[in-house]
N, C-alpha and C positions, 0 to 999 in steps of 0.2 A: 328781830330774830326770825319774827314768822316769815320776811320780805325771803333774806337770807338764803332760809330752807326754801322759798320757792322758785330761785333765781338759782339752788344748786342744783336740784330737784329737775329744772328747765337745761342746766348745762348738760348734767348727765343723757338726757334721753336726747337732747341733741348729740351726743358723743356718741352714744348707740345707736342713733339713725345713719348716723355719718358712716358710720365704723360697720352695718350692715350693709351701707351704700357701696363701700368700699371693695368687699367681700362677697357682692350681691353676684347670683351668677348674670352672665351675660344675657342682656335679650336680644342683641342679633350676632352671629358668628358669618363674616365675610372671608370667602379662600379663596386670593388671588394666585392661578397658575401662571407666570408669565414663561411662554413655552420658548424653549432653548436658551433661558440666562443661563449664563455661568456664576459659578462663585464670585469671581474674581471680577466681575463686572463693578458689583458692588465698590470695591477699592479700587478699579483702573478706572472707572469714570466719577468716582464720587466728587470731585473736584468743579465741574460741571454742573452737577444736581441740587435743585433747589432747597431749602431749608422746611418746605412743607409735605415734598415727594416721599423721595426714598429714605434720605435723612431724616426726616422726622419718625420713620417705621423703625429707619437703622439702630436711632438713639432713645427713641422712646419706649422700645422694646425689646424683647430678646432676642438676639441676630446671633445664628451660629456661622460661623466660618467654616467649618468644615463638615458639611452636612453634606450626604454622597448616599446613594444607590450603592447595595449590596450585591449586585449582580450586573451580567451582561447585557441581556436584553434593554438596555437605555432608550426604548421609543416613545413616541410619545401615548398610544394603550396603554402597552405595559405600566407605564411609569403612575399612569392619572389613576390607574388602579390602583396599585401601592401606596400612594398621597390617602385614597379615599377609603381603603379598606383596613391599612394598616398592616398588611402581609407581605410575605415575598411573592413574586409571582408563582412557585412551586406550591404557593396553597390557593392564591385568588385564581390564580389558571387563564390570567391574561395573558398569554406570549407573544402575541403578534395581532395584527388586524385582520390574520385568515391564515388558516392552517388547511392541512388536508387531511381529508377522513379516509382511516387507510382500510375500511370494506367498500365502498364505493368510488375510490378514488379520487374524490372531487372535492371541490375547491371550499373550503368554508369558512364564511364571512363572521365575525363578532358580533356586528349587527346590524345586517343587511335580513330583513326578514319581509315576505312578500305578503304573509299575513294581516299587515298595518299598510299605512296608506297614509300618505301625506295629506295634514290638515288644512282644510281651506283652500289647496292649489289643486288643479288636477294633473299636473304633471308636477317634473322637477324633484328634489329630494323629499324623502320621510317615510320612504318604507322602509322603515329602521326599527326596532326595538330592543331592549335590554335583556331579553330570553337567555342568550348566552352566557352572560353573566352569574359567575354563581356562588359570587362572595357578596355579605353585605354589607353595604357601601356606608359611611358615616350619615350622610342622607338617610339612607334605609334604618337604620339604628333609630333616630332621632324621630322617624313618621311613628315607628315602632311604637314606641315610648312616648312619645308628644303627639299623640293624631291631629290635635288641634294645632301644631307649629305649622308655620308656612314657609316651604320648601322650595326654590329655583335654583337652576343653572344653566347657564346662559354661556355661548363661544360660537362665534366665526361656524365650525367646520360641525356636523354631527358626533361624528367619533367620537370627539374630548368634549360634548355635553352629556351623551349616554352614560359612557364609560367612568364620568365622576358623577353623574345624577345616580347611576342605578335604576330601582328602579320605582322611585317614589318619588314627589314632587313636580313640578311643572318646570319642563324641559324646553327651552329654544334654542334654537339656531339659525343661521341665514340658508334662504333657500336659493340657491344656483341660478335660475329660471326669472327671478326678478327682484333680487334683491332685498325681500324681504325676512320677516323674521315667520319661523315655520315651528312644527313640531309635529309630532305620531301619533299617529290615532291608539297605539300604546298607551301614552298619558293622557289624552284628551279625545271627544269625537270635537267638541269643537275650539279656536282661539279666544280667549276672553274676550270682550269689547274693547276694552284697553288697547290688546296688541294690534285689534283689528283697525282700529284708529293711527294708532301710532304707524301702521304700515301705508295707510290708505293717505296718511299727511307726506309720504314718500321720505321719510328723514334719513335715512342711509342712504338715498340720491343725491340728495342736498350735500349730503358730509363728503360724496364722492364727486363732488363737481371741480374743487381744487386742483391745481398742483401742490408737489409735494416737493420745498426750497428746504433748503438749512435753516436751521433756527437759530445758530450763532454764527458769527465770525469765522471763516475758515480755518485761519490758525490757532484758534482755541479747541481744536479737534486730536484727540491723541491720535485716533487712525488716521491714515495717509491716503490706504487703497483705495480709489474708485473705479466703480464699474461705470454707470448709469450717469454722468452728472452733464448737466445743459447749459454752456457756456463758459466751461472754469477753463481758463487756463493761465490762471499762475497760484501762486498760495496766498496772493494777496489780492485776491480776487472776490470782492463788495458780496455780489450776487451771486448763489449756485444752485441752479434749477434740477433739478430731476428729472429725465423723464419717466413719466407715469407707465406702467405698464399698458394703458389704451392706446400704444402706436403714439407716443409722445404729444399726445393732446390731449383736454382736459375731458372729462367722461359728462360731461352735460349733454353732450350730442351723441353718446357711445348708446352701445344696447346692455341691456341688461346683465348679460355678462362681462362687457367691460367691466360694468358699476360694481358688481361681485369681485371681479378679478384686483380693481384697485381698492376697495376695500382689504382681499386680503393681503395683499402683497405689497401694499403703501401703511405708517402710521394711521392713516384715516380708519382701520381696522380699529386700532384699540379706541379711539374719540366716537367711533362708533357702538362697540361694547359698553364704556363708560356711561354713554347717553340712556341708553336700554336700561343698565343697571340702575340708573338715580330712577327710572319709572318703575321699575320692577320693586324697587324700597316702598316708594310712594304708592302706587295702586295695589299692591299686595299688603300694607300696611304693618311692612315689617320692623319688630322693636316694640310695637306701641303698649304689648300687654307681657303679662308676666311669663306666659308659654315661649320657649326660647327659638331664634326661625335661624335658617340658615341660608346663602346666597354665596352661589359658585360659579366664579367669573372666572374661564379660562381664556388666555388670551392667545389667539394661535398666529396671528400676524405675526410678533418677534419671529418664530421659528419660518415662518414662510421667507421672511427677508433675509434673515439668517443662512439659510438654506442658498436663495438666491444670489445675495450680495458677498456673503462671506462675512464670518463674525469681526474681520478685521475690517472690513470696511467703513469707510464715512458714512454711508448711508444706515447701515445699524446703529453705530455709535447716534446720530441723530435721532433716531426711532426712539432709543432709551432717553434722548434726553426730552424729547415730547411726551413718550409716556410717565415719564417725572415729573410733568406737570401738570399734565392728565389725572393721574393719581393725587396729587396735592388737592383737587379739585375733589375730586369724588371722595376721598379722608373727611374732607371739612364736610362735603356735602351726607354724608354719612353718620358724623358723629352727632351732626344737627339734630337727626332724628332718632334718638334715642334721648333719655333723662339727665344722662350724665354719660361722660368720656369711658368710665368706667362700665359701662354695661353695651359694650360692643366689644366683641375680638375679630383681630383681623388676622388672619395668615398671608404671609407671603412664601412661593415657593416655586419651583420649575420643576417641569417633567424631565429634562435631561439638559446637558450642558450640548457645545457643537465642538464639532470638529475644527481642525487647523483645516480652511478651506485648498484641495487637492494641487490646484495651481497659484497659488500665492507667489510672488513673485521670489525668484533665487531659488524655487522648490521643486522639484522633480516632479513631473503628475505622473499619480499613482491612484489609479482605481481597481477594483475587483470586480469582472467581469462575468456577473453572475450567470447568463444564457452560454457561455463559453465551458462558464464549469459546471454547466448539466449536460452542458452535448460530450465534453472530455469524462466525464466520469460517470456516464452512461456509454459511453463507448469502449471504457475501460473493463466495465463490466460484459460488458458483451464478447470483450476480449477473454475470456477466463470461463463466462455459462451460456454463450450464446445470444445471438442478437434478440431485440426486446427491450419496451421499455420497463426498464429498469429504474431510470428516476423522475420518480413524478413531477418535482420539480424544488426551487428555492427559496423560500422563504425567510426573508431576516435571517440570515447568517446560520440557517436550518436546511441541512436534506432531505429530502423527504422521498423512500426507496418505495417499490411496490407491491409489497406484502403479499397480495394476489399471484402477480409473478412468480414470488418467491418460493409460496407452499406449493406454486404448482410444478415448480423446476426440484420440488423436496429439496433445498435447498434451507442450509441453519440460516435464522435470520443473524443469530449473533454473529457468526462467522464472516457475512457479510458486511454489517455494518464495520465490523474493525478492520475489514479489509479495504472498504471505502475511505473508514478515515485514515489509515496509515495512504493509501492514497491522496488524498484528497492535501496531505502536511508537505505534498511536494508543488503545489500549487504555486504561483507567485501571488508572495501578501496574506498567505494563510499563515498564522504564528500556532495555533493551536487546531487539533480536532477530536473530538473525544464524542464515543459510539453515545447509544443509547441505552445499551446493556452496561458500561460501564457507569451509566449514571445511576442506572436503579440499582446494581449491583455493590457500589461503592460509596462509602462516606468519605466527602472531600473535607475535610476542616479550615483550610485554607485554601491562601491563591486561588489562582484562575480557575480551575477545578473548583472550590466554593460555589464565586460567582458564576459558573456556568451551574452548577448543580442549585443553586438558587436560583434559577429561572428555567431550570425544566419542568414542565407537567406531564405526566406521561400517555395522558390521552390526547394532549394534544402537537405535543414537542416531535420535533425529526427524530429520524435517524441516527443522523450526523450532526452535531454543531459544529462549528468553527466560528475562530477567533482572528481575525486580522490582526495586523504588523499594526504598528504606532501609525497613525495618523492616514492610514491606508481606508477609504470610505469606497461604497458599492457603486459602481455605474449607475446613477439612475437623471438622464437625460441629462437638462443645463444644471443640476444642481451643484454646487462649489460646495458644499458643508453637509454633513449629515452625524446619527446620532447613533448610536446602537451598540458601542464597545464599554468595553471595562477600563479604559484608560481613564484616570481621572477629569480629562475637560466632557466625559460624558458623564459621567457618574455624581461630580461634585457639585452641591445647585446652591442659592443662596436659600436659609430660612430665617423667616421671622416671625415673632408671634406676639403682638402689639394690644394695648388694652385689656380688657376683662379681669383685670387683679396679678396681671403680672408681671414680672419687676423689669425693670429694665436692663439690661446685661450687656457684654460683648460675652462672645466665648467661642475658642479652637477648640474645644472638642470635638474630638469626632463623632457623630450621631448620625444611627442609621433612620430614615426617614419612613420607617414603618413606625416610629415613634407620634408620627403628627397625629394621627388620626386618633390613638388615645389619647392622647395630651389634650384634645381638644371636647373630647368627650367627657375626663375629667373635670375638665373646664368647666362645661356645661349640666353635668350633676348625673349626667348618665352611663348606658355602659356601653363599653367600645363595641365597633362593628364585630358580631362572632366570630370570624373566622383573624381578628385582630394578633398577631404577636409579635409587636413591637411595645416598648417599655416606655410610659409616660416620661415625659420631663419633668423635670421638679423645677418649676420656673414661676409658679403662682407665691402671691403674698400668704394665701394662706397659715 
C-alpha cells in the first residue's frame, strides 16, 4: 500500500511538473519580419516548401490567413512600428522614413541623428538613433519590466533594426563600407568581442563569394518571369545561373560594396542573418534562465528582390524556397536551446505585401511621377497666389505645402490644401486625395478615409495624401514592385505564432496586426507596449 501511495504520489507531481512545463511562459520569444511576403505566398508556394520550414510554423502553430494592415501607409517603417508597438501609425507617429518640418522647412530623417556615431568603423553607416521614436516598442516594454532579459535585433539595412529595437537592447546591422555587422553609439560606445570576432573572421564575405543558381528544377517553379537568369534557355533547362548583382561575377574579387550589394539583393542576405542570429542565441545566452529574452530578426533581402525582380518572378519564388530551408535550420537550431519545445515562441510576419510589378508582361506601365507632380502642382498654385515655392515637396504618397509661404501670402491654409487636393484627383493614377484639415476635422469609420485617417499623425503627416489607382506604384529608378497602398497585396501579410503554449490552428479571420505585439506580451506575462491598442488573440492553451 505504502509502495502504492508513493508511486501515485510520484505520478502526480510528475503531472504537475509536466502540466507547469506545458504552461510555462516562454524563455525566448523570436520575431521573424520577412519583409514584402504576401499572404498568399504561404499557399502559392507551399507545395515547394520543406516540411521543417514554413510548414512546420504553418501546422504547428497558429497561421492566420487574413491578417492585413489597417491603413495606407504599407512601408516598410511604418509597418515594423505597428508589428512592434502594437498601434496604428496615427498614435506610434511612424509615417514615413522622413517627413518635413513645417517651421523650418526641412527635411527630417526618423533616424538619421548626427549626435551618435558609428561603432568601431570611422566612416560608413551608424549615425543613427532611435530619438525619434516615440512609442514603446515590445523590446522597450520587456527591458522595462525584465532589466535582467537580454534583448537583440538584428537586419540587413538600419531603418528596420532601429525601428523594431526601439530603443532598448543591442541593436545590429550590416555596415555599407565593409560588410560588416555595426551599430550606434546610441546603444553601445563599444562592439562586444563576439561581434568583433565574428566580423574580423570576414563571415558575410565568405557567404558572398557564391553565385546565386536555382535550387530546384526549373519546371517545378509556379513563376515563369525572368529578369536576371545566366544561361536558360528553354524550360527544360538542367542549370540556371543568376547573375549576381557584382557585374555577373562572383564578389570574392569585388569591393566591399559589391559584398554589401549581393548580400542584400541575393538570398545570401537571409543565410547571412540566419548565421548572425544562431550567435547572437549562443553568446548572448538566450533561453538559458527563467528571465524571458527576446530576438528580432528582420529580414530585408525578400523586399530588396521583390522590389528588383518583381514578386512574380523566378527569382523570388527561389529566394522563398531557400529561405525555407534556411528557417528549417535555424527552428531546429533554436529550439535546441531552450529546455523544452515549449518555452520558445516564435512569430512570423511581414511588414507589408508587393505590388503586381509595373511592367509584367500583357500589362500597361503605369508609374506616378512623383517630381512631375510637385513641379505641376506647385505651378498650379502659383497659377491662383503667385509664383513661389509653394510645395516643399513628396513624401510617400504625402504633400507637403509651405506653411511659411502661406501665413506670409495671409493666405487660409485650409483653403489651400482642399484646393490642392481637388487638384491634385485630376492627376493620372491618383484615385483619392483628401486635405489635412479634413482629417483632423473628420471621423472616417470606414474605407479609404479610415485607412488614410489611420496613418495620419498630425505633426508629422502632409498636407495632401493621395491614394493611387490599383496597382499603379511611384517612380522610383529600376524598381518593378513597391509597397505603400491600401489595396490588399499591400496590406495583407502572413501571421503565425508557433510554440510557447499555443495551439495550433488555421484560421481566415480577419485580424488587425496591431494585435501581435499584445498577444505576445500576454504570452510572456507582461504588459503591452503603452501606447499598445490592438486586442490580444486568444490562441494560448491557457
Amino acid at each position: 500500500m505504502k509502495i502504492l501511495r508513493y508511486i501515485t504520489s510520484f505520478v502526480i507531481i510528475l503531472l504537475f511538473q509536466t502540466t507547469a512545463a506545458i504552461y510555462a511562459q516562454p524563455r525566448l520569444v523570436v520575431n521573424i519580419v520577412v519583409s514584402s511576403m504576401r499572404a498568399d505566398d504561404l499557399t502559392r508556394y507551399e507545395n515547394n516548401f520543406s516540411e521543417g520550414g514554413f510548414r512546420r510554423l504553418i501546422y504547428g502553430g497558429a497561421t492566420f490567413y487574413n491578417a492585413s494592415y489597417d491603413y495606407m501607409q504599407t512601408t516598410t517603417p511604418v509597418s515594423l512600428a505597428t508589428l512592434t508597438t502594437g498601434a496604428q501609425p496615427s498614435t506610434h507617429g511612424v509615417i514615413a522614413e522622413e517627413w518635413f518640418d513645417y517651421i523650418t522647412n526641412n527635411r527630417i530623417s526618423l533616424i538619421n541623428d548626427d549626435k551618435e556615431r558609428s561603432v568601431d568603423f570611422s566612416s560608413g553607416t551608424g549615425n543613427y538613433s532611435p530619438r525619434q521614436l516615440t512609442a514603446q516598442t515590445l523590446s522597450d516594454a520587456l527591458a522595462e519590466q525584465h532589466p535582467d532579459s537580454r534583448i537583440a535585433t538584428i537586419a540587413v539595412e538600419p531603418l528596420s533594426a532601429i525601428v523594431t529595437a526601439g530603443h532598448s537592447g543591442e541593436v545590429y546591422w550590416m555596415e555599407k563600407n565593409k560588410g560588416h555587422w555595426t551599430t550606434s553609439s546610441y546603444y553601445t560606445e563599444s562592439l562586444p568581442d563576439w561581434v568583433k570576432s565574428y566580423n574580423q573572421a570576414n563571415i558575410n564575405q565568405i557567404y558572398a563569394m557564391g553565385r546565386w543558381t536555382t535550387m530546384l528544377p526549373y519546371d517545378s517553379y509556379t513563376n515563369s518571369q525572368v529578369l536576371h537568369i545566366e544561361g536558360l534557355h528553354s524550360k527544360t533547362n538542367k542549370r540556371i545561373e543568376f547573375i549576381n548583382p557584382t557585374n555577373g561575377k562572383p564578389s570574392k574579387k569585388g569591393s566591399a560594396a559589391d559584398i554589401y550589394k549581393h548580400i542584400a539583393m541575393t538570398p545570401t542576405g537571409n543565410s547571412v542573418m540566419f548565421s548572425f542570429a544562431k550567435q547572437v542565441i549562443a553568446k548572448c545566452e538566450m533561453g538559458k534562465d527563467k528571465t524571458p529574452d527576446i530576438l528580432n530578426i528582420v529580414l530585408d533581402t525578400p523586399r530588396n528582390i521583390s522590389e528588383h525582380f518583381g514578386p512574380e518572378s523566378v527569382e523570388y519564388e527561389d529566394m522563398l524556397y531557400r529561405l525555407d530551408r534556411e528557417l528549417a535550420d535555424f527552428i531546429t537550431y533554436a529550439i535546441a536551446q531552450v529546455a523544452s519545445p515549449e518555452q520558445i515562441l516564435i512569430t512570423l510576419s511581414s511588414d507589408h505585401g508587393s505590388s503586381p510589378s509595373y511592367n509584367s508582361p500583357n500589362k500597361e506601365k503605369e508609374r506616378f511621377n512623383t517630381m512631375q507632380a510637385e513641379v505641376i502642382t506647385n505651378a498650379y498654385i502659383g497659377s491662383l497666389h503667385g509664383n513661389g515655392q509653394w510645395v516643399l515637396g513628396y513624401i510617400d504618397r504625402a504633400i507637403y505645402l509651405n506653411h511659411n509661404l502661406i501665413r506670409e501670402k495671409e493666405l487660409s491654409l485650409t483653403d489651400l490644401q482642399h484646393e490642392v487636393a481637388t487638384f491634385v484627383m485630376q492627376l493620372r493614377g491618383v484615385s483619392h486625395a483628401v486635405s489635412a484639415h479634413a482629417m483632423r476635422s473628420s471621423y472616417f469609420g470606414s474605407g479609404y478615409g479610415k485607412m488614410i485617417q489611420n496613418g495620419y499623425y498630425p505633426r508629422r503627416s502632409g498636407d495632401v495624401i493621395i491614394n493611387l489607382m490599383p496597382e499603379w506604384i511611384e517612380e522610383c529608378g529600376s524598381k518593378r514592385s513597391l509597397s505603400g497602398s491600401m489595396y490588399l497585396y499591400d496590406r495583407q501579410v502572413p501571421l503565425i505564432i508557433f510554440g510557447g503554449g499555443v495551439k495550433p490552428a488555421q484560421s481566415h479571420d480577419n485580424i488587425d496586426l496591431t494585435a501581435v505585439a499584445p498577444t505576445v506580451a500576454y504570452i510572456l506575462g507582461i504588459t503591452p507596449p503603452s501606447a499598445a491598442e490592438g486586442e490580444k488573440l486568444n490562441i494560448t492553451k491557457r
